[in-house]
C-alpha positions in Angstrom: -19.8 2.0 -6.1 -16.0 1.1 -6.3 -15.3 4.4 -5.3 -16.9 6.2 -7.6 -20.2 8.1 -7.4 -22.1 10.1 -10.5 -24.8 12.2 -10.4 -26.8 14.7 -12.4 -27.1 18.1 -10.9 -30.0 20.7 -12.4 -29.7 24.7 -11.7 -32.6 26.1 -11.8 -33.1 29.9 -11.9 -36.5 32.2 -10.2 -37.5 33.3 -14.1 -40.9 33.7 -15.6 -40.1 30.9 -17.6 -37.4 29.3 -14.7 -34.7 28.2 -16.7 -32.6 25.3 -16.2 -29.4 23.3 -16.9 -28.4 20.2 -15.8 -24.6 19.2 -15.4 -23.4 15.3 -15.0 -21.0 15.3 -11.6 -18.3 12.6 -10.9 -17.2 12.1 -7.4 -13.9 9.8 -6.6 -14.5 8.7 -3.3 -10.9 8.6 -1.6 -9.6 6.1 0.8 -8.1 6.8 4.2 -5.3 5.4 5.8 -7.7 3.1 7.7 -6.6 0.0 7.5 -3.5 -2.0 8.8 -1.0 -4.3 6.7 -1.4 -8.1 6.9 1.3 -10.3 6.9 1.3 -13.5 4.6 2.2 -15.5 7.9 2.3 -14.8 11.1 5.8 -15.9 11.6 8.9 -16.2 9.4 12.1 -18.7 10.1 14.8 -18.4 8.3 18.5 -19.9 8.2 22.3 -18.4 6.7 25.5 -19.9 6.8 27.5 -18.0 9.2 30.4 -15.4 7.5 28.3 -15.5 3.4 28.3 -11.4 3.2 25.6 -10.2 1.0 23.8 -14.0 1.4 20.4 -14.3 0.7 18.3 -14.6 4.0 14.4 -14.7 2.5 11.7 -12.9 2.2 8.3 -11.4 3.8 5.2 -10.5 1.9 2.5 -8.0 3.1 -1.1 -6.6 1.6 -2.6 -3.8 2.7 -6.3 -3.3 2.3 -6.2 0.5 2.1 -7.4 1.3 -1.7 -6.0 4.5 -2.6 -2.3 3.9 -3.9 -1.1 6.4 -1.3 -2.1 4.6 1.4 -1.9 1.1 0.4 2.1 1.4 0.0 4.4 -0.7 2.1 8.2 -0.8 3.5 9.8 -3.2 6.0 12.7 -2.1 8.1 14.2 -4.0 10.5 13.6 -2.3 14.4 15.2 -4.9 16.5 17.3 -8.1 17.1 21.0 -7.7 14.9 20.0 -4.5 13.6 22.9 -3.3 11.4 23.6 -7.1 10.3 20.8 -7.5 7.6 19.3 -5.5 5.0 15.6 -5.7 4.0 14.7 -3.9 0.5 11.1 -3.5 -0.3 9.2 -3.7 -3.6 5.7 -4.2 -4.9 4.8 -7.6 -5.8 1.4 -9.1 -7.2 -1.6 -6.9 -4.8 1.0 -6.4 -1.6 4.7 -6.0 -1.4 7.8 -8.6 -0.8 10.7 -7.7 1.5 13.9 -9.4 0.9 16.2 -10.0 3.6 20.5 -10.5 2.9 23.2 -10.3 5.1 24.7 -7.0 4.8 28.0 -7.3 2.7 29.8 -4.6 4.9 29.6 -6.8 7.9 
């Protein structure tokens, strides 16, 4: 189905002759927010010379299965460990999206 359903729907009135008319319907079958992103790995390791400001760090990469474009979007942000010392910047890449990682250039 792909998400797509058509069918043929017929009206038909009580008439002596019943009458009719038949209409073609498309139904887009729409995707919930059902499924969860999966990373590339299950771990990253990455290295940066100490004091580089705005040094590249690397990068993560992430699908998610959901089909609809409104659910299948995805951003990184950093929650824990050196918060405030990196910045991540996410952008759609092949079927998932990439996060790159630097060293934020204020620091």
């Amino acid at each position: 189905m792909k998400g797509r359903i058509e069918i043929n729907v017929t009206a038909t009135d009580k008439g002596t002759p019943p009458l009719s008319a038949t209409v073609p319907v498309i139904i887009n079958i729409e995707d919930v927010n059902d499924k969860k992103p999966h990373f590339e790995k299950s771990s990253y390791a990455f290295s940066v010379k100490e004091g580089e400001k705005g040094a590249p760090v690397g990068s993560v990469y992430a699908v998610d299965l959901d089909q609809t474009v409104d659910f299948n979007r995805i951003s990184f942000r950093i929650v824990s460990g050196s918060f405030g010392n990196f910045i991540i910047r996410s952008y759609a890449d092949k079927e998932g999206y990439r996060g790159n990682i630097t060293v934020d250039p204020d620091i």
